[in-house]
C-alpha positions in Angstrom: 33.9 -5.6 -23.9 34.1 -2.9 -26.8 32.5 0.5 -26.5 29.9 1.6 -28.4 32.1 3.9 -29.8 34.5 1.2 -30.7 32.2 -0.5 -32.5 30.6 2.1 -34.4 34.5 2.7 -35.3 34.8 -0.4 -36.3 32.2 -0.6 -38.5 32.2 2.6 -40.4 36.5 1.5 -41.3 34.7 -2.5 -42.9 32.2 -0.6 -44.5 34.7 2.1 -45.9 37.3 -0.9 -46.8 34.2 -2.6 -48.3 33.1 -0.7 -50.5 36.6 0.4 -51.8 37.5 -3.1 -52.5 34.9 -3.7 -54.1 35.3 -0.6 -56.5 38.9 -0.7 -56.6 40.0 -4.2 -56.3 41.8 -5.3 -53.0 45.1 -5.0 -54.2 44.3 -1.9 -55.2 43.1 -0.3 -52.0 45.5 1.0 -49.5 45.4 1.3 -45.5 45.5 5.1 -45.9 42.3 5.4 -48.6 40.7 3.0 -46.3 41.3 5.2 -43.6 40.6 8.3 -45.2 37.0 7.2 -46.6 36.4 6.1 -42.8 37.1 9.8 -41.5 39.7 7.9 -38.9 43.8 8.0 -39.1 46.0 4.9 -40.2 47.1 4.8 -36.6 43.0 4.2 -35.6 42.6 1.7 -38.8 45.3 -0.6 -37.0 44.2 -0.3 -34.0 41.2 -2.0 -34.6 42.9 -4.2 -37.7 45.9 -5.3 -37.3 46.3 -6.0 -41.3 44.7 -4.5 -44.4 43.9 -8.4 -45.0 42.0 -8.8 -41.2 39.2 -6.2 -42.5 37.9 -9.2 -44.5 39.3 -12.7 -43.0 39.3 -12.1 -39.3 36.5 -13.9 -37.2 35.3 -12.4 -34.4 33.1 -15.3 -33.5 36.3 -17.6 -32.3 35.0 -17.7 -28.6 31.1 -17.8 -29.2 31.4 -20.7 -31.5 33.4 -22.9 -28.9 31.2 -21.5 -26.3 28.7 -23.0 -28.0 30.2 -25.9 -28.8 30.6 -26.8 -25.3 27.3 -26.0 -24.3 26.4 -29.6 -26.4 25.5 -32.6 -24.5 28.5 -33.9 -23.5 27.5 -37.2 -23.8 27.1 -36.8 -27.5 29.7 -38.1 -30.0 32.3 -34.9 -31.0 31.1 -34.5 -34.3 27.6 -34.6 -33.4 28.9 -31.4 -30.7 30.6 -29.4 -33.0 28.2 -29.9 -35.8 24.9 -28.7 -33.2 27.3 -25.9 -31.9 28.1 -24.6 -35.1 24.7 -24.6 -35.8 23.5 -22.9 -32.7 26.3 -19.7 -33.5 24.8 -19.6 -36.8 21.3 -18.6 -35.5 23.0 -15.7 -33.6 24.4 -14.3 -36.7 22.1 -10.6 -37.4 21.0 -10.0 -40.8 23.2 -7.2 -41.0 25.7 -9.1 -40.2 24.8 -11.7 -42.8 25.0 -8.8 -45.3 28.6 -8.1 -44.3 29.6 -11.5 -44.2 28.8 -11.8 -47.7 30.6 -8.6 -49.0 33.6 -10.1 -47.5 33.5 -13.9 -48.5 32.9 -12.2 -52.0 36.1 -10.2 -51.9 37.7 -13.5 -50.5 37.1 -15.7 -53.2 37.7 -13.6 -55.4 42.1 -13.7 -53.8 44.1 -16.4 -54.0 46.0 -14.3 -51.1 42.8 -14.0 -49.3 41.5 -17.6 -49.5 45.1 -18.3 -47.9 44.6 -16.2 -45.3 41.0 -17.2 -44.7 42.4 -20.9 -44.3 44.4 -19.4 -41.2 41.8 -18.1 -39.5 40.0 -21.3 -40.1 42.4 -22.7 -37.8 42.3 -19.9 -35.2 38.8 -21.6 -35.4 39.3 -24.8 -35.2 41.9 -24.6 -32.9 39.3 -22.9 -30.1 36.8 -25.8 -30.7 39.4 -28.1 -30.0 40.7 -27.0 -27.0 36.9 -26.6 -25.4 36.2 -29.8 -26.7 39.4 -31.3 -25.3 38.9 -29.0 -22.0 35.7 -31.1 -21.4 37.4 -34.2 -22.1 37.6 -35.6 -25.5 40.5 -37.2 -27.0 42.4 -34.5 -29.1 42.8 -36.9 -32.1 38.7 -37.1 -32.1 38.1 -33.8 -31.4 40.5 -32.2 -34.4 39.0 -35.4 -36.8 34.9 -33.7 -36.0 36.4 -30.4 -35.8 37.7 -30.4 -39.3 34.8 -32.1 -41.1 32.6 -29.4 -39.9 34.7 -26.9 -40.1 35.3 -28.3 -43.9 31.6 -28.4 -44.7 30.5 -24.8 -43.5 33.8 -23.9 -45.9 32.0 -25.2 -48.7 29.1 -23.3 -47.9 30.8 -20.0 -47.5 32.4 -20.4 -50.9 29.3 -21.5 -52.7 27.3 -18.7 -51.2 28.2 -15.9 -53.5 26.8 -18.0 -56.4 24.1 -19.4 -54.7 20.5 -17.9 -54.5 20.1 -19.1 -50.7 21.4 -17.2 -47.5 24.0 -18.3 -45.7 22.2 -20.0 -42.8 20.3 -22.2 -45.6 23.7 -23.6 -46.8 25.3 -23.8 -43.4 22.8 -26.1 -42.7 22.4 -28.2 -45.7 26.5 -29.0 -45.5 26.1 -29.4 -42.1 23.0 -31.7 -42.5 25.5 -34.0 -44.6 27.2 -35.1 -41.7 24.2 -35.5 -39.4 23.9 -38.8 -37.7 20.9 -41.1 -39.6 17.5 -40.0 -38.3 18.7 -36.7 -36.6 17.4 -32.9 -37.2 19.5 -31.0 -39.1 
């Protein structure tokens, strides 16, 4: 578990990257200028990034998302899982947070770079739901298949957020209410 001090670290480099990006461009912006408007050295910057690319594509949320995931009914069909876990992380997600998350899905879409890289961590994400979701069970095959369709639809609510007057957790839901079962709550 990270410090406080970690965190605080943490947060002062994304908001220093943040903010220089968005000013600067992120081509533009080196490691060292991010490090510098953070108060921290290059050394600290990769300690807690391992790439000037990570400040805005990594995803902390890996393990709480399959966590959640499994804590579905297991007795409900692997989309059906994945689509209420994904749902369940999204209500842990602070406004602050929210905030952030847009900041960086703006500088994302923004890179074809970027969106490539985001696409990998999609898989980083993907490829935790799976193995829970395998771990308790379901045929890999299925479990990649509902993995990817929901993974697919809160994609195209990421990237339509930044355009969009609703907040993230409003399109989250409405993609992920398209694959909802007939007569289910989103």
């Amino acid at each position: 578990m990270p410090t406080p001090r970690t965190l605080r670290t943490r947060a002062r480099i994304l908001d220093a990257a943040l903010d220089l990006f968005e000013r600067r461009g992120y081509e533009a912006t080196t490691v060292n200028q991010i490090a510098d408007a953070a108060g921290v050295t290059p050394m600290t910057f990769f300690r807690h990034f391992p790439t000037k690319d990570a400040v805005l594509v990594s995803d902390p949320y890996d393990p709480l998302i399959a966590e959640a995931v499994g804590a579905q009914p297991s007795d409900l069909p692997p989309l059906e899982r994945v689509r209420l876990g994904l749902l369940a992380a999204l209500g842990d997600i602070t406004p602050t947070e929210d905030a952030t998350a847009k900041r960086r899905v703006a500088l994302v879409a923004q890179s074809p770079s970027l969106r490539a890289a985001a696409a990998l961590g999609t898989d980083d994400t993907q490829q935790a739901i799976v193995e829970r979701l395998v771990a308790d069970g379901v045929d890999r095959l299925d479990a990649a298949i509902a993995t990817a369709a929901c993974l697919a639809a809160t994609t195209a609510a990421l990237l339509a957020w930044g355009t969009a007057p609703d907040d993230l957790s409003v399109l989250v839901r409405r993609a992920l209410a398209q694959l909802a079962p007939a007569g289910a709550t989103p």
